[in-house]
C-alpha positions in Angstrom: 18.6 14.2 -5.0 21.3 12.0 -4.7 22.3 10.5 -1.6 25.7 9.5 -1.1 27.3 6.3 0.6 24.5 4.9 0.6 24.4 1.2 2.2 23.0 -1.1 -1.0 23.0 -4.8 0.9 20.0 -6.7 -1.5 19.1 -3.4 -3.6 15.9 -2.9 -5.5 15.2 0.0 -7.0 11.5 -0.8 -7.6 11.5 -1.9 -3.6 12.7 0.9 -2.4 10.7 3.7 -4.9 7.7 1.9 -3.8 8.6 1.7 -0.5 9.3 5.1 -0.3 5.9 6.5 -2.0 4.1 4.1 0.5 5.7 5.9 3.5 4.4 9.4 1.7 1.0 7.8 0.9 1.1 7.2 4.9 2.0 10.7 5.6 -0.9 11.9 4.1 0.7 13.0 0.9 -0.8 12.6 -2.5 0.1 11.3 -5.7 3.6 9.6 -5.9 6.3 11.6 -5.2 9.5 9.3 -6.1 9.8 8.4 -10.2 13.1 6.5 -9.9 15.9 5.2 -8.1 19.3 4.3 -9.7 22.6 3.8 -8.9 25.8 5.6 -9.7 28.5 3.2 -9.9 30.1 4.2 -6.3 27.8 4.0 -3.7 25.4 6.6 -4.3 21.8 6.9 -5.3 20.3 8.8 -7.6 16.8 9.6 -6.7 14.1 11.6 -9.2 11.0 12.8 -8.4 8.2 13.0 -10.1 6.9 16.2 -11.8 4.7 16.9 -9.0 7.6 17.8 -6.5 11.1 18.6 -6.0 14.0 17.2 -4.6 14.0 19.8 -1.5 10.6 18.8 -0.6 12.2 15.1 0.0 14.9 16.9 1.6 12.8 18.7 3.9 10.5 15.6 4.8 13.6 13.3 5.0 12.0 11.7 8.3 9.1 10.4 6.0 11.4 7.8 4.4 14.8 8.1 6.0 14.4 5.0 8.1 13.8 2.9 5.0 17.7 3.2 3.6 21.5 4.2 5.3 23.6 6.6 3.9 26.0 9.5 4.6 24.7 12.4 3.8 22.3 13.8 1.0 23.1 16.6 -1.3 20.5 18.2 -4.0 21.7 18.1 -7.5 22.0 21.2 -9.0 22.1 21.6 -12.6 25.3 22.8 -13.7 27.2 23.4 -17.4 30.5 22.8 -19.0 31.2 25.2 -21.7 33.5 25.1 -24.5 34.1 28.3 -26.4 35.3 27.8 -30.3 36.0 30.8 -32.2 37.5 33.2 -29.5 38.8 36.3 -31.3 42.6 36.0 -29.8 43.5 39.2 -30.9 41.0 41.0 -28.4 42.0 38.8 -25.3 45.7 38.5 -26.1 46.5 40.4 -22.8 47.9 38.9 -20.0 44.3 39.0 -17.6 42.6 37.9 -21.1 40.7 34.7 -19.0 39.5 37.6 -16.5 37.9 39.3 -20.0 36.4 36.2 -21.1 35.2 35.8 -17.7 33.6 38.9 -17.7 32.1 38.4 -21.0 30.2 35.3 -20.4 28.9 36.9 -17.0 27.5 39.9 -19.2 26.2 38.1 -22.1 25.1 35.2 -21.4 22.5 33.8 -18.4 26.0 31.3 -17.3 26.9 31.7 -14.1 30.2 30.7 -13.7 31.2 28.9 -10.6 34.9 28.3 -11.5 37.8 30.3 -13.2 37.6 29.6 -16.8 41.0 28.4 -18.5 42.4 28.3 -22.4 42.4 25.1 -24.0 45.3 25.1 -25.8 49.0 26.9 -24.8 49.4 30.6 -25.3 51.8 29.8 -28.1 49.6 28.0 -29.7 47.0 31.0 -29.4 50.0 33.5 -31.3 49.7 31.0 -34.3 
């Protein structure tokens, strides 16, 4: 989970996991549920849980620990993937909509799901040669 703009005056990371598994531990929860705490370099945290549970479940009992640090807003990290194709057979998706056919492709053949258009790396005359 990452919680973004958050306020980091005297920061531990060890304080605040801790702190955080305490307030759990208090709630009647067992086990730990925060692994680590780190820092992006704006002013985000990055918060991992442990194996046991997931970031919605610290989402979903936010009033557990939300008292312990300030931020914004939180957002759950979803795993995402940046893809580069090599070997694209340029004959077959020389047509104009050929991005809309690669597109396609991925989506059929692949478990990708594709969030955003896809583009060509290089120029289209570079694609003729």
């Amino acid at each position: 989970m990452i919680l973004i703009k958050a306020e980091l005056a005297n920061f531990s990371a060890l304080r605040l996991r801790n702190s955080i598994n305490k307030a759990f531990e208090e709630a009647g929860v067992k086990g730990p549920v925060v692994n680590t705490i780190s820092k992006t370099l704006g002013e985000n945290l990055v918060i991992i849980t442990t194996s046991a549970f997931l970031a919605a479940f610290l989402a979903e009992k936010q009033l557990v620990w939300q008292s312990l640090i300030r931020f914004k807003r939180l957002q759950i990290d979803k795993p995402w993937q940046k893809v580069i194709i090599y070997g694209i057979p340029i004959i077959e998706f020389s047509a104009s909509d050929s991005i809309a056919l690669v597109s396609e492709e991925i989506k059929t053949f692949n478990s990708l799901s594709i969030i955003s258009k896809p583009y060509w790396l290089t120029s289209a005359e570079s694609r003729e040669s």
